[in-house]
Backbone as CSV, one residue per row, in Angstrom:
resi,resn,N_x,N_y,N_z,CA_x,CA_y,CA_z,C_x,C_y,C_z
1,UNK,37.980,82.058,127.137,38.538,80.941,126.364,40.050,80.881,126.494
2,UNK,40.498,82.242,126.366,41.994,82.007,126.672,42.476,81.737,128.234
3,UNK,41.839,82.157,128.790,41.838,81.478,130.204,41.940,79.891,130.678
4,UNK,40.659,79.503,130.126,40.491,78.253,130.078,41.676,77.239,129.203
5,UNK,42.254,78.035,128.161,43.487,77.180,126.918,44.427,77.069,128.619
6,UNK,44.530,77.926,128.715,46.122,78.310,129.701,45.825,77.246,130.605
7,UNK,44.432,76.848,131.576,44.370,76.239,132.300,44.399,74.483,131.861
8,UNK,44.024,74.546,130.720,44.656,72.941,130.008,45.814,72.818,129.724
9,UNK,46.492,73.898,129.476,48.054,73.622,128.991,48.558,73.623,130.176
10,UNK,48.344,74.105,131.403,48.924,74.155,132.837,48.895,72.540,133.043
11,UNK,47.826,72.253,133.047,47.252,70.717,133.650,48.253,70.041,133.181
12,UNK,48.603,69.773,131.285,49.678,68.763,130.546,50.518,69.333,131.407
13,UNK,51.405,70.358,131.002,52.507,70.799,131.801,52.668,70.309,133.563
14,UNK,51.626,70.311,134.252,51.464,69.605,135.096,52.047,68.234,134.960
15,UNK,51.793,67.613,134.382,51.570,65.706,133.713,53.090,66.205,134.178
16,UNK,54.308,66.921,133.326,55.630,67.071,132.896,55.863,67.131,134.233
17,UNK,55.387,68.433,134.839,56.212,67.692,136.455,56.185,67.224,137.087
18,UNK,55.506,66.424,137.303,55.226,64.610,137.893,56.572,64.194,137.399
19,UNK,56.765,64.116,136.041,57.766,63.249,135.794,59.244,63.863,136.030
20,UNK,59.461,65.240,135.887,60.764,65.855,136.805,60.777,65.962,137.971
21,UNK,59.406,65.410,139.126,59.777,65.540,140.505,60.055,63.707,140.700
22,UNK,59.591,62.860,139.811,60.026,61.736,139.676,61.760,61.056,139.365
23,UNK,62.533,61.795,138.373,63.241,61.679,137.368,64.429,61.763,138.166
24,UNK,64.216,63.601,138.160,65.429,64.876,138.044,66.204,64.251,139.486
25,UNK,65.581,64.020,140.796,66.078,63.802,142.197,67.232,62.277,142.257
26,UNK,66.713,61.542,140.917,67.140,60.267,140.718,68.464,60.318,140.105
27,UNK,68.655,61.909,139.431,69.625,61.531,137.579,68.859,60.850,136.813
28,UNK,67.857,60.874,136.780,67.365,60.032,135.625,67.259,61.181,134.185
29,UNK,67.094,60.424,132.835,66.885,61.345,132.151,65.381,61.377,132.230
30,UNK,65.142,62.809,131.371,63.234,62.870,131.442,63.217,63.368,130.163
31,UNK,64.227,63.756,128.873,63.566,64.644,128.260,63.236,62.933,127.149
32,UNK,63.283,61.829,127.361,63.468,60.763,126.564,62.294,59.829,127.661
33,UNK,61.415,58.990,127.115,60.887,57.335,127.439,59.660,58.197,127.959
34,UNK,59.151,57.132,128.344,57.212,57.379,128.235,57.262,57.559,130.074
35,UNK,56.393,57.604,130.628,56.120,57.967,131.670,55.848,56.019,132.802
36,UNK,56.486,55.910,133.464,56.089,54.587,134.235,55.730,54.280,135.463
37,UNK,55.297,53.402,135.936,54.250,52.989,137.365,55.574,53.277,138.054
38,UNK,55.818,53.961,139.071,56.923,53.591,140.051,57.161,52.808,140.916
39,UNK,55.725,51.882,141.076,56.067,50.795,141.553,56.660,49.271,140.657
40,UNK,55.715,49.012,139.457,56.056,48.285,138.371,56.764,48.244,137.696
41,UNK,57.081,49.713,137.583,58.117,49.790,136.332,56.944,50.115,134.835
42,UNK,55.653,49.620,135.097,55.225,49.333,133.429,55.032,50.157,133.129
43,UNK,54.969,50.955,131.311,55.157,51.975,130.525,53.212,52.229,130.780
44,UNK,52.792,53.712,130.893,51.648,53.949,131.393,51.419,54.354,130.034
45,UNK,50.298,53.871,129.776,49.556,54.651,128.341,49.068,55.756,127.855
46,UNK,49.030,56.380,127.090,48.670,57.621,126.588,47.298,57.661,127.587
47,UNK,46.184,57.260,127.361,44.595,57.218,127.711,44.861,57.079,129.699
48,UNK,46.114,56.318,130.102,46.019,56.315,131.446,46.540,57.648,132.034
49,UNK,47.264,58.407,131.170,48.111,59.470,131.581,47.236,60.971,131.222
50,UNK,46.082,61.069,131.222,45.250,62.403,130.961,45.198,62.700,132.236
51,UNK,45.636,64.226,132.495,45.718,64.744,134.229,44.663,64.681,134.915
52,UNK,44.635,64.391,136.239,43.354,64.072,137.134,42.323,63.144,136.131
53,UNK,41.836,63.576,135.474,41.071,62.373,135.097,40.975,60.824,134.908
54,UNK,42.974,60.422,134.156,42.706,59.025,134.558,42.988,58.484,135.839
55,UNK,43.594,59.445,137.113,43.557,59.163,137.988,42.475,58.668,138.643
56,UNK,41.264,59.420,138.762,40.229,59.546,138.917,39.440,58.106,138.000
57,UNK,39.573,57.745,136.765,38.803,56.618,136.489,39.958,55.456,136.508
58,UNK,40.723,55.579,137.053,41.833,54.183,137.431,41.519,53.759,138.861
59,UNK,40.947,54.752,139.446,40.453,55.190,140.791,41.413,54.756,141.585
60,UNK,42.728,55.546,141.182,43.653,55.716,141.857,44.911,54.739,142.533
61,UNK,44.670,53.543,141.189,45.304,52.730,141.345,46.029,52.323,139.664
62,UNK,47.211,51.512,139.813,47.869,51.424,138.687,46.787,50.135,138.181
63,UNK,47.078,50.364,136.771,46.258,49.388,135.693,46.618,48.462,135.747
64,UNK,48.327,47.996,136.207,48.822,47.160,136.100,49.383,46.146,137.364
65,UNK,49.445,46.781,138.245,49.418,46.061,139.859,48.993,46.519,140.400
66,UNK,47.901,47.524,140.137,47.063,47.718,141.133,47.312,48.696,142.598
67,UNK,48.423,48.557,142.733,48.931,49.500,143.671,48.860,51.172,143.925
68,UNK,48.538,51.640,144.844,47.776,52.824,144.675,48.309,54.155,144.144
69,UNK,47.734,55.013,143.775,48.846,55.721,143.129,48.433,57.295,143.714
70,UNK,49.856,57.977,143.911,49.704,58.922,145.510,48.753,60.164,144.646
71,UNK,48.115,60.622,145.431,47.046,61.985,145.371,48.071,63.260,144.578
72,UNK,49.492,63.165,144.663,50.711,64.201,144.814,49.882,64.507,143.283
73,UNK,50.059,63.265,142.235,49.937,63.716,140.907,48.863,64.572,140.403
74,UNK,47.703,64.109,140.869,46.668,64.791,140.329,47.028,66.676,141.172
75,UNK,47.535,66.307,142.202,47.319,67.823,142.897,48.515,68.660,142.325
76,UNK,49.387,68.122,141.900,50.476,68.690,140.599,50.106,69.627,139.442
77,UNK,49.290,68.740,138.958,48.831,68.615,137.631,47.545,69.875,137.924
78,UNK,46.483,69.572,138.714,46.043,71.061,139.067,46.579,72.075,139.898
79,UNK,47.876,72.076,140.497,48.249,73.448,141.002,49.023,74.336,139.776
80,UNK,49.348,73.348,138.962,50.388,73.712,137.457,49.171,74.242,136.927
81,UNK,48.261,74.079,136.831,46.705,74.589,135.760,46.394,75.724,136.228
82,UNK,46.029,75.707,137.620,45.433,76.685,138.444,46.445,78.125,138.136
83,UNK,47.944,78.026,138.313,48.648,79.055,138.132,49.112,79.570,136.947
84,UNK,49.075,78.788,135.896,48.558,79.013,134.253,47.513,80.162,134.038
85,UNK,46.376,79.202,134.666,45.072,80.231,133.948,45.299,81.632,135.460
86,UNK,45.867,81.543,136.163,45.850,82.860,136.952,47.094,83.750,136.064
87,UNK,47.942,83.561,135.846,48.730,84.080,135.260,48.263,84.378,134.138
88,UNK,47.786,83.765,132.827,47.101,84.839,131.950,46.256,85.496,132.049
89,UNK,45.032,84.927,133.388,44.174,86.242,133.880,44.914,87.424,134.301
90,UNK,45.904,87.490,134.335,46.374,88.708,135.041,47.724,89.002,134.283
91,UNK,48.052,88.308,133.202,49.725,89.256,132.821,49.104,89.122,131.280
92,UNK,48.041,88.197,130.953,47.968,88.145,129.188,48.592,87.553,128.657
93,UNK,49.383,88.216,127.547,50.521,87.376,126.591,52.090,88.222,126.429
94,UNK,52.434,87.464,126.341,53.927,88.444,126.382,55.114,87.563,127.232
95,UNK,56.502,87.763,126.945,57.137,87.363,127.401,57.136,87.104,129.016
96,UNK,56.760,87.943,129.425,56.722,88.024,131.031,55.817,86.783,131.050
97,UNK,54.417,86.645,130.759,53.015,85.665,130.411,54.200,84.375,130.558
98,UNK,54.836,83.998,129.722,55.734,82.627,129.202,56.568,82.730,130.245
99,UNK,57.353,83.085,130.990,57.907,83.241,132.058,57.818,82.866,133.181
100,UNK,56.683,83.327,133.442,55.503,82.836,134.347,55.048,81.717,134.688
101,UNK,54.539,81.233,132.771,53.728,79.895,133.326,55.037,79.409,133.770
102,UNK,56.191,79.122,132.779,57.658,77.905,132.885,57.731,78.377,134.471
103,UNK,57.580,79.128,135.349,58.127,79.361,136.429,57.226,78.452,137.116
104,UNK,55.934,78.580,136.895,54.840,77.856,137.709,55.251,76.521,137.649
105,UNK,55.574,75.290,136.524,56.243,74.081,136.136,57.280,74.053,136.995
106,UNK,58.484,74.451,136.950,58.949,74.509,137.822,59.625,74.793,139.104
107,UNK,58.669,76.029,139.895,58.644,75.577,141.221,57.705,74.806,141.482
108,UNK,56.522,74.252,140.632,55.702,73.464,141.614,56.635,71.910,141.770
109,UNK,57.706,72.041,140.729,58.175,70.544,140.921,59.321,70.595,141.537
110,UNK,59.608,71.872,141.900,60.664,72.265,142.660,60.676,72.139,144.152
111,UNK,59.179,72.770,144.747,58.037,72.275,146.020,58.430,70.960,146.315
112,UNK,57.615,70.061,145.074,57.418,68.778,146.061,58.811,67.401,146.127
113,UNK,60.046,68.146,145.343,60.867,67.432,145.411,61.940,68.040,146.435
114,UNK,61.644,69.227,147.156,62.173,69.618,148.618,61.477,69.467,149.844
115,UNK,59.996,68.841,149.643,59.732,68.351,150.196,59.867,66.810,150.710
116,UNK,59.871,66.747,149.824,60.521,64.759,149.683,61.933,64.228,149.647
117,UNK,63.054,65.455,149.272,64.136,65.043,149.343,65.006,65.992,150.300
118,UNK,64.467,67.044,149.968,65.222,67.916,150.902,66.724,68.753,150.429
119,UNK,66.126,69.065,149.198,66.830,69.295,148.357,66.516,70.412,146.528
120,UNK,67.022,71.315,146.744,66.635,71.637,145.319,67.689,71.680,143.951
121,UNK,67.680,70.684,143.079,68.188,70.336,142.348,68.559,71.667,141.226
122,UNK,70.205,72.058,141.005,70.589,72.987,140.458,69.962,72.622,138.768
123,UNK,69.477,71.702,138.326,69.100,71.317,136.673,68.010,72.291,136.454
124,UNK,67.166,72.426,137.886,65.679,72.937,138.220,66.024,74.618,138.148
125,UNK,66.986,74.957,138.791,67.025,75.926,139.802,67.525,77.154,138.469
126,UNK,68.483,76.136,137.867,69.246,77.264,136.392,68.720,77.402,135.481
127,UNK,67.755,76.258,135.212,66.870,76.297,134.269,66.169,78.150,134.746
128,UNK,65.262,77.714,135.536,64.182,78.831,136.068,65.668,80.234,135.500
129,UNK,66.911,80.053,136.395,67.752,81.479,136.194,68.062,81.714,134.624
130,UNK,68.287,80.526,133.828,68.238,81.248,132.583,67.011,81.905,131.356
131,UNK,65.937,81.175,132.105,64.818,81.494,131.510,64.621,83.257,131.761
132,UNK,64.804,83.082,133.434,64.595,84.942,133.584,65.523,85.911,133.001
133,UNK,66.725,85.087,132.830,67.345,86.398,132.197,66.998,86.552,130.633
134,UNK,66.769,85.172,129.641,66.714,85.400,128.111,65.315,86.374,128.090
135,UNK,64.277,86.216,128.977,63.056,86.416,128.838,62.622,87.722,129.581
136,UNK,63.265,88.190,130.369,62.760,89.470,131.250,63.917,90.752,130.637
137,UNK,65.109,89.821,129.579,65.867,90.881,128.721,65.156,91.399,127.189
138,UNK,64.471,90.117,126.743,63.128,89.824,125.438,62.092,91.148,125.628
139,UNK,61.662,90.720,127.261,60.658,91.581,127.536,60.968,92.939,127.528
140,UNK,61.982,93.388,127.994,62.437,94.781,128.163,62.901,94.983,126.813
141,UNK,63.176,94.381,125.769,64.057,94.853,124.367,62.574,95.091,123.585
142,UNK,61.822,94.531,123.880,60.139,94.807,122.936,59.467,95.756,123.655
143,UNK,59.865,95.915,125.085,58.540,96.971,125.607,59.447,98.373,126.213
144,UNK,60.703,98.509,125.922,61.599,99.495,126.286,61.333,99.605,128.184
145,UNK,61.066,98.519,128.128,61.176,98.596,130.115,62.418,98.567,130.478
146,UNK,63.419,99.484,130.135,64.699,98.965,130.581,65.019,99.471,132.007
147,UNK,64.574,100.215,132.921,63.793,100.501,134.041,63.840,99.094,135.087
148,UNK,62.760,98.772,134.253,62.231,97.557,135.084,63.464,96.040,134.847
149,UNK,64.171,96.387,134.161,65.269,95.214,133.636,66.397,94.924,134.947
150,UNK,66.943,96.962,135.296,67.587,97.278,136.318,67.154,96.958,137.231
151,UNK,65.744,96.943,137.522,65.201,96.743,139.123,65.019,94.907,139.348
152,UNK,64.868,94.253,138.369,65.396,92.906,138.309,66.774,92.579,138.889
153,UNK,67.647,93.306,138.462,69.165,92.744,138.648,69.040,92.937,140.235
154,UNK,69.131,94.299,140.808,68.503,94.702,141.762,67.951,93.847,142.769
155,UNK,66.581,93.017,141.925,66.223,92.375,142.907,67.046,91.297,143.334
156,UNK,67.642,90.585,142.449,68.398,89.290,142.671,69.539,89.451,143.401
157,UNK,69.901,90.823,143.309,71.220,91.513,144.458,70.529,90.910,145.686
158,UNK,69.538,91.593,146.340,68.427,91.644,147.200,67.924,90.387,147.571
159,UNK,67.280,89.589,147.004,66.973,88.457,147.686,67.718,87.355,147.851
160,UNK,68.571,87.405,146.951,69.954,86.566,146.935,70.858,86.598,148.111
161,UNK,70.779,87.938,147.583,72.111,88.341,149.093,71.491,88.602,150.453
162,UNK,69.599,88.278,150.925,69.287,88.179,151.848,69.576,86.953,152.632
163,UNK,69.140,85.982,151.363,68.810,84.710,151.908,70.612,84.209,152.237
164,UNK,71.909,84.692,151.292,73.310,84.365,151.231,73.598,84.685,152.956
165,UNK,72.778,85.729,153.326,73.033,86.188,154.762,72.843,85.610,156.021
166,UNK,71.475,84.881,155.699,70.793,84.171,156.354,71.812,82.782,156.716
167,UNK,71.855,82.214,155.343,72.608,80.943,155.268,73.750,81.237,155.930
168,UNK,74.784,81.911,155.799,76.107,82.248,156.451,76.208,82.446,157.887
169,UNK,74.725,83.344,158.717,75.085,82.930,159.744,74.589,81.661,160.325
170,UNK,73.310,81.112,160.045,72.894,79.738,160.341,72.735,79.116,159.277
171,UNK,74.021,78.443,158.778,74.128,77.362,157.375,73.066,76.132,157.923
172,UNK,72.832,75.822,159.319,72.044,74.416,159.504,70.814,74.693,159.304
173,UNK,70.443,76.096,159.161,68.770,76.515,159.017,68.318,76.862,157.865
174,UNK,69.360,76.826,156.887,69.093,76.953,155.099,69.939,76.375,154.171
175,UNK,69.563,75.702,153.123,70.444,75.122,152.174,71.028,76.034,151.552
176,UNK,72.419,75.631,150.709,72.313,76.700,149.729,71.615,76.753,148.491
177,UNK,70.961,75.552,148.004,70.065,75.516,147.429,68.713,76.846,147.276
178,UNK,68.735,77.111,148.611,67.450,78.311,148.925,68.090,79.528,148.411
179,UNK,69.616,79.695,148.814,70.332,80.814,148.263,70.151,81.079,146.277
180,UNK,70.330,79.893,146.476,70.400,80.151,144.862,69.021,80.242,144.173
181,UNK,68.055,79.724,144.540,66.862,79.934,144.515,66.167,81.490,144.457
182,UNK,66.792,81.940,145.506,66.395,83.159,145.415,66.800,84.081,144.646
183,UNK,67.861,83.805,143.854,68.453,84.763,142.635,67.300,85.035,141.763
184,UNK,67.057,84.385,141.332,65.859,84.325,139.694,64.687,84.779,140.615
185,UNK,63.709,84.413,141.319,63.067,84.466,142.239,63.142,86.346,142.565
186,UNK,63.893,86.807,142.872,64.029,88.173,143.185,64.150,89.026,141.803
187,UNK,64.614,88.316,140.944,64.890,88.910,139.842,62.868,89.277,138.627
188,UNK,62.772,87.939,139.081,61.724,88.265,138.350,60.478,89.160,139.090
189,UNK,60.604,89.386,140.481,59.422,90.239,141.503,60.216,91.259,141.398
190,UNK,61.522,91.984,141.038,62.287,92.976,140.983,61.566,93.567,139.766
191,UNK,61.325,92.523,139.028,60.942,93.772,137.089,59.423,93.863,137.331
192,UNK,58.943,92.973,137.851,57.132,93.226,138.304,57.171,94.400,138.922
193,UNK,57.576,94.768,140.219,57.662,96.156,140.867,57.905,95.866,141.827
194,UNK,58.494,96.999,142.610,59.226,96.927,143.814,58.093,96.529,145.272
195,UNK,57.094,96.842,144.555,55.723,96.238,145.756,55.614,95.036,145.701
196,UNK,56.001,94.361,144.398,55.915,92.379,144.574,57.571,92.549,145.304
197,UNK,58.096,92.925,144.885,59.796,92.684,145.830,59.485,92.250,147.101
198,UNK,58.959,93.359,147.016,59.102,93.822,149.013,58.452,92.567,149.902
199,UNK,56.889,92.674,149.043,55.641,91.487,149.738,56.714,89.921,149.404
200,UNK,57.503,89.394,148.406,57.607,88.663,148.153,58.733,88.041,149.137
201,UNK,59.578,88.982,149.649,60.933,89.233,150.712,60.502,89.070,151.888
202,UNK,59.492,90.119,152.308,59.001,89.664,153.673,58.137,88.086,153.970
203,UNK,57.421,87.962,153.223,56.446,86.733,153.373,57.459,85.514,152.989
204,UNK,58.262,85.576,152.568,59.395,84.212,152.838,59.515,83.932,153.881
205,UNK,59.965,84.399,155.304,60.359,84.390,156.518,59.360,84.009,156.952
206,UNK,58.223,84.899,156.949,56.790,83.985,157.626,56.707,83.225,157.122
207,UNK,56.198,82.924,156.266,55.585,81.477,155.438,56.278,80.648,156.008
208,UNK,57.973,81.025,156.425,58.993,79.591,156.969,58.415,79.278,158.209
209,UNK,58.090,80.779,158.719,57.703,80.449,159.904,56.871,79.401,160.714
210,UNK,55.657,79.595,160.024,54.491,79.255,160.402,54.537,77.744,159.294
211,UNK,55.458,77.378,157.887,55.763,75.929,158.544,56.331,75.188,159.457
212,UNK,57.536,75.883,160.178,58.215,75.305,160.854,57.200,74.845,162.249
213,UNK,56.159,75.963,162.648,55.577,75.812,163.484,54.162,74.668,163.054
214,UNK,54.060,74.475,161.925,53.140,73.599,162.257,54.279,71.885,161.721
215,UNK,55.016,72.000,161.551,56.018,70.590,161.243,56.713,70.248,163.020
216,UNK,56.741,71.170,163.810,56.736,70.952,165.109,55.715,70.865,165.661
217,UNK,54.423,70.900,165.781,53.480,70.523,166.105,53.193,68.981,166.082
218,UNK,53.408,69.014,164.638,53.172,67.317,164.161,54.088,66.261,164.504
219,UNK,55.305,67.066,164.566,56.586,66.004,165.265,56.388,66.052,166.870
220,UNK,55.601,66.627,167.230,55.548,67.098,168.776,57.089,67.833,169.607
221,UNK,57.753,68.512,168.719,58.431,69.400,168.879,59.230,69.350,168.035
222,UNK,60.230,70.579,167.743,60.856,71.775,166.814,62.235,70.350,166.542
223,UNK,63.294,70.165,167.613,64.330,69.232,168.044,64.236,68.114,166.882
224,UNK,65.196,68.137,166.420,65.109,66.832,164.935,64.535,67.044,164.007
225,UNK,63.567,68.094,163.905,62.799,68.143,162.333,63.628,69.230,161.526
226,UNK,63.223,68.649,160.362,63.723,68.652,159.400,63.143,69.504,158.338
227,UNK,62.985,70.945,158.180,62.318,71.684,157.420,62.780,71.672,156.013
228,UNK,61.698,71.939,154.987,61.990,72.377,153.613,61.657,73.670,153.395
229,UNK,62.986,74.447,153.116,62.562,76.135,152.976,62.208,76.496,151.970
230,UNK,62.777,75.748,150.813,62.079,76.200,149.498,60.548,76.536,148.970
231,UNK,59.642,76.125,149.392,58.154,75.549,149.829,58.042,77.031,150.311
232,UNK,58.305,78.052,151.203,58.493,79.287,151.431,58.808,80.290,150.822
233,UNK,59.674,80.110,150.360,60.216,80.936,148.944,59.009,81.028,148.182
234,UNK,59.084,79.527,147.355,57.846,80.060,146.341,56.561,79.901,146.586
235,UNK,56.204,79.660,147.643,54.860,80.519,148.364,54.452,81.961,148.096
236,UNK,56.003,82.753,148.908,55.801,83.719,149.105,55.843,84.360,147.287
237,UNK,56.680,83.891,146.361,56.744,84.141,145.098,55.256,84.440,144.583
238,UNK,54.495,83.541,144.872,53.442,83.586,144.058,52.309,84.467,144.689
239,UNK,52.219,84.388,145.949,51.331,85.605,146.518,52.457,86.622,146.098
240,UNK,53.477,87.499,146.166,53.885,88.315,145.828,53.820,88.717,144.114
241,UNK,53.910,87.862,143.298,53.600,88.089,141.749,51.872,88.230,141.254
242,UNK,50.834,87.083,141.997,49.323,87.470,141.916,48.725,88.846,142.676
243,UNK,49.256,88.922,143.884,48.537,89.887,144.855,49.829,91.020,145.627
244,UNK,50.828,90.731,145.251,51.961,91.620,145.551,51.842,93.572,145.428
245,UNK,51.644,93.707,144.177,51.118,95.479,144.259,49.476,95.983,145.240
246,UNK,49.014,94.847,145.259,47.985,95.590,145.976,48.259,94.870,147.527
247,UNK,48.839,94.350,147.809,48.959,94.428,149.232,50.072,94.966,149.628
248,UNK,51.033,95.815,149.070,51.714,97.001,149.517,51.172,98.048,149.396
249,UNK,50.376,98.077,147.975,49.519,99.472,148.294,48.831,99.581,149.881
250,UNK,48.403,98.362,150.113,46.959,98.643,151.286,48.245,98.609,152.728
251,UNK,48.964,97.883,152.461,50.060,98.048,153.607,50.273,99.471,153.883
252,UNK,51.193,100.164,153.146,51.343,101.619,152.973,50.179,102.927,153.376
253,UNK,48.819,102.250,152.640,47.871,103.215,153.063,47.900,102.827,154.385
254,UNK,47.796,101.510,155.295,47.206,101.137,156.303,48.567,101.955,157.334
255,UNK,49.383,101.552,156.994,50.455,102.672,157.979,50.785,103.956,158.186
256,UNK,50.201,104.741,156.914,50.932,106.266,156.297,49.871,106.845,156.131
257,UNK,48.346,106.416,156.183,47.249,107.374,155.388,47.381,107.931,154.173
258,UNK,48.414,107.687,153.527,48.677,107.869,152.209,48.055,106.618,151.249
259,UNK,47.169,107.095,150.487,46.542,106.206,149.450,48.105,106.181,148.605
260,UNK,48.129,105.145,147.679,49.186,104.806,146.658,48.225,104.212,145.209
């Protein structure tokens, strides 16, 4: 049951970043006015705005001109759910738990507005950095992890100052947007454990990889395209925070014969 709460409150929360991958890229405000057709303009109704579902019985068109309305939302609205109810399957309740989901909100709206603009908006980016520090300092002041507080800072040294490295020698192959991204991002796989660090550090680079290679495929070569690295980052974030300690464990055994 608590599984299932998390995965409805993901979904609304979902609804929310529709409207900050809508809003935030514009200057628009979002924390004020009802939600609207982006083609019409018209104010969408409570009963039209239930996640995936009124998509699904609008059948995917606005109520009001009819014009179609993109797949992005509903798949928002369940990737925000999906990482809700995985996250309390696996962290419970607790500051870290709240951390988590707000992180899931926004990188997923963080994703599809570097995908579309090419760009990650610092409103997005500080938000996420101040959340980790009030909340992974909360967490350590109630559970005496002060251990794990250090290996946070740590991490954000670390992935920060990987990606700062990266950018400096090829600024045309990373925003600094990604730089800064990776502060909070390292910080929060730093207090999880140094096995989400590690998985979460390496699998950035691939994950870029193997988009870049399939966005050259589709352009029919590498020359002019235009990658979004962020989309990599928190890829690798989230396999490193769900499955991060046990695929360094099995890494480690698989190289060392040492069980962990």
């Amino acid at each position: 049951m608590v599984i299932l709460a998390a995965v409805a409150l993901g979904l609304l929360c979902g609804s929310f970043a529709n409207v900050l991958i809508a809003r935030v890229p514009s200057g628009e405000g979002w924390v004020r006015g009802s939600s609207r057709c982006p083609t019409c303009r018209h104010d969408i109704a409570w009963y039209d705005n239930i996640p995936v579902l009124s998509w699904l019985v609008l059948r995917r068109r606005c109520r009001h001109c009819k014009e179609p309305i993109s797949a992005r939302y509903p798949l928002v609205e369940l990737t925000v759910g999906v990482l809700f109810g995985l996250v309390a399957w696996q962290f419970g309740s607790g500051a870290v738990t709240w951390l988590l989901a707000l992180s899931a909100l926004l990188t997923v709206a963080l994703t599809a507005i570097d995908l579309e603009h090419h760009r990650l908006p610092d409103a997005l980016v500080f938000t996420l950095a101040g959340a980790a520090v009030l909340l992974l300092v909360a967490d350590a002041a109630l559970s005496g992890a002060w251990a794990s507080l250090g290996r946070a800072g740590l991490g954000a040294l670390a992935l920060g100052g990987f990606y700062f490295v990266l950018w400096f020698v090829y600024p045309k192959g990373l925003g600094f947007g990604d730089v800064k991204l990776a502060v909070p991002i390292g910080a929060i796989l730093g207090y999880l454990g140094w096995g989400a660090l590690a998985v979460g550090a390496f699998l950035g680079p691939f994950v870029g990889g193997l988009l870049a290679i399939a966005a050259g495929v589709r352009a029919g070569g590498v020359r002019g395209v235009r990658l979004a690295y962020g989309p990599a980052i928190i890829t690798a974030f989230w396999i490193a925070v769900l499955w991060g300690p046990a695929i360094s464990s099995w890494y480690v055994e698989w190289a060392t014969g040492w069980a962990v």
